[in-house]
Backbone as CSV, one residue per row, in Angstrom:
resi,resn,N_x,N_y,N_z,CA_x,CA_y,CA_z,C_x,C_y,C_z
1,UNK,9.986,46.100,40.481,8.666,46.584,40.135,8.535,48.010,40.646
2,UNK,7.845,49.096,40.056,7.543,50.282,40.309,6.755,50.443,41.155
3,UNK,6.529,51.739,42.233,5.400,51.961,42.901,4.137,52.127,42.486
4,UNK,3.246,51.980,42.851,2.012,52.350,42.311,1.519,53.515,42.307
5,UNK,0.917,54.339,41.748,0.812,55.702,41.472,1.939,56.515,40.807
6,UNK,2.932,55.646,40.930,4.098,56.991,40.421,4.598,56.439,38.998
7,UNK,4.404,57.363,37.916,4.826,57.767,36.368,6.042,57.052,36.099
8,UNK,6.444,56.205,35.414,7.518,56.220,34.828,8.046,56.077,33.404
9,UNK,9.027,56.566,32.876,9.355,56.882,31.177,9.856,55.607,30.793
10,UNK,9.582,54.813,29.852,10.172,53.519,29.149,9.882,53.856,27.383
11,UNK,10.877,53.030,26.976,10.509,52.780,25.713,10.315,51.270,25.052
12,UNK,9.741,50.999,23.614,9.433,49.674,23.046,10.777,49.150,22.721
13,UNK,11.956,48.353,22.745,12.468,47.688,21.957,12.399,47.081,21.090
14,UNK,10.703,46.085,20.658,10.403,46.013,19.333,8.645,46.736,19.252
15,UNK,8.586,47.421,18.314,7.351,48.003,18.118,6.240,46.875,18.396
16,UNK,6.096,45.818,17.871,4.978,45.208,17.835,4.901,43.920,19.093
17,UNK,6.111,44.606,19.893,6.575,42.998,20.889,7.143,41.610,20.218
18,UNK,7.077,40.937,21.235,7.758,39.552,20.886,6.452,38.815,21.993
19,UNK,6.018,38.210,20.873,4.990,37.050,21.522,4.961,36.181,22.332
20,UNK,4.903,35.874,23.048,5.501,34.654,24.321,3.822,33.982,25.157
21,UNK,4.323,32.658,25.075,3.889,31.703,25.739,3.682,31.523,27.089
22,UNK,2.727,32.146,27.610,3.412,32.118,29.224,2.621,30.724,30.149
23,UNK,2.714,30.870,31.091,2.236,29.889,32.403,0.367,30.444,32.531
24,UNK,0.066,31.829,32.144,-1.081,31.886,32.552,-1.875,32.315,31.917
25,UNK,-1.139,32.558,30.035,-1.847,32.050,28.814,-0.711,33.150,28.329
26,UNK,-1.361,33.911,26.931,-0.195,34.237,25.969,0.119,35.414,26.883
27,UNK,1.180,35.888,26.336,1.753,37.643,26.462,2.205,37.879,25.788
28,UNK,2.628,39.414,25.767,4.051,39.809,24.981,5.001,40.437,25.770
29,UNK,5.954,40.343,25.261,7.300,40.797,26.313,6.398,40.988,27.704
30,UNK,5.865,39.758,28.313,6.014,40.072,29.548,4.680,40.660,30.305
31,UNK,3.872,40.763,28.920,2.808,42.332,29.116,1.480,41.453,28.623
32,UNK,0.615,41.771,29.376,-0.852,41.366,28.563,-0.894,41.958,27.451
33,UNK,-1.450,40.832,26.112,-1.867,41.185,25.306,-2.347,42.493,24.703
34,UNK,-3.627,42.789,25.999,-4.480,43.810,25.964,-3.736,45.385,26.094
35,UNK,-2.500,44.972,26.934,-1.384,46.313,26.758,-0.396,46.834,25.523
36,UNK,-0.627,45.462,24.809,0.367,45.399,23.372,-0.767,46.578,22.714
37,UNK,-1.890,45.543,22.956,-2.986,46.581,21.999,-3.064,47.655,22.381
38,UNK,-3.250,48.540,23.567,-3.283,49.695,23.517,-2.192,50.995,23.165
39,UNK,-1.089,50.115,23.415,0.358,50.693,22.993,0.104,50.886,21.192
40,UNK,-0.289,49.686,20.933,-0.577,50.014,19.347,-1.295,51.218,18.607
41,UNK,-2.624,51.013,19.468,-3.758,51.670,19.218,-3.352,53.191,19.619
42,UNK,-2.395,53.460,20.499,-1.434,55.031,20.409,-0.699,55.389,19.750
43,UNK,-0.144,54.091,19.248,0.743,54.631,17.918,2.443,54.877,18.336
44,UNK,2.051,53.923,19.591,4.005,53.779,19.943,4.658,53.333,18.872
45,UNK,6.006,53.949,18.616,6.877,53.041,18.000,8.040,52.688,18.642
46,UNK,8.691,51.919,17.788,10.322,51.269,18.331,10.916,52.571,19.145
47,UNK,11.200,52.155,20.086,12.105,52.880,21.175,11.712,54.368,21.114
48,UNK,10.091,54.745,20.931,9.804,56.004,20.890,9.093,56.491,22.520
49,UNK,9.817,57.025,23.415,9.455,57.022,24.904,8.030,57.339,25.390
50,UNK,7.312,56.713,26.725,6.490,57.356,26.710,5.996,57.149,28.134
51,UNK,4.942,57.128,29.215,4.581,57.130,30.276,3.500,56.327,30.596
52,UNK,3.828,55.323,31.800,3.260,54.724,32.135,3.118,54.911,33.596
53,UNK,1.971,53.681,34.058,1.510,53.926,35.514,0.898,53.172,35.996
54,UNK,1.632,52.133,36.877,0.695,51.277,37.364,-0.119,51.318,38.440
55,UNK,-0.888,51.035,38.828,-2.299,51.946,40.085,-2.821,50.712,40.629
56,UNK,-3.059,50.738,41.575,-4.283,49.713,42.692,-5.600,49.917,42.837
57,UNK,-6.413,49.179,43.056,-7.467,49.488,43.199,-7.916,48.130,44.078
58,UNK,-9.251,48.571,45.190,-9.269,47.414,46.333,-10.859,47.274,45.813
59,UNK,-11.222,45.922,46.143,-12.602,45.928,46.333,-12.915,44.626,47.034
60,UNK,-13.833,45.312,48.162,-13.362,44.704,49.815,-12.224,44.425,50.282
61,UNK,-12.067,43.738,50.495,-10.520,43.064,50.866,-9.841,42.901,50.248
62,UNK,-9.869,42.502,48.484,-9.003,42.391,47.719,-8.284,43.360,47.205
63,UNK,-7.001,42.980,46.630,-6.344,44.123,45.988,-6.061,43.492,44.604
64,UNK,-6.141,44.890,43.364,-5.763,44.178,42.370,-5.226,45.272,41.622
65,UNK,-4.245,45.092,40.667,-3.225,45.586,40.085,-3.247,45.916,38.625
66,UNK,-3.791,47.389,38.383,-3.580,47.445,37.071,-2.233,48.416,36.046
C-alpha cells in the first residue's frame, strides 16, 4: 500500500474494470465502485496513465482513509 499524501502514476488494464463480488459488497478490480465512476467520468482509458492519491483524514479519534 502507498503512503498517504504522496502521488503515484498507475494505469487501467481494462478501461471499464472487472466487476467483482467482494466480502463488503460489490467492487471493481479491487476499487469502490464510486472510484470506477470517477475514473470514468475523467475519461481514463485502457492503460492511459494517470495520478492518484490516497490521503487521511481524522475525526476525533478516528482515522479514515480516502
Amino acid at each position: 500500500m502507498c503512503d498517504a499524501h504522496l502521488p503515484i502514476t498507475v494505469g487501467l488494464a481494462h478501461a471499464d474494470g472487472i466487476k467483482l463480488e467482494g466480502r463488503f459488497g460489490d467492487q471493481v478490480e479491487c476499487k469502490p465502485p464510486i472510484v470506477r465512476d470517477k475514473l470514468v467520468e475523467l475519461g481514463n482509458r485502457q492503460n492511459e496513465r494517470f495520478g492518484i492519491c490516497r490521503t487521511e483524514r481524522c475525526e476525533g479519534n478516528r482515522r479514515f482513509v480516502d
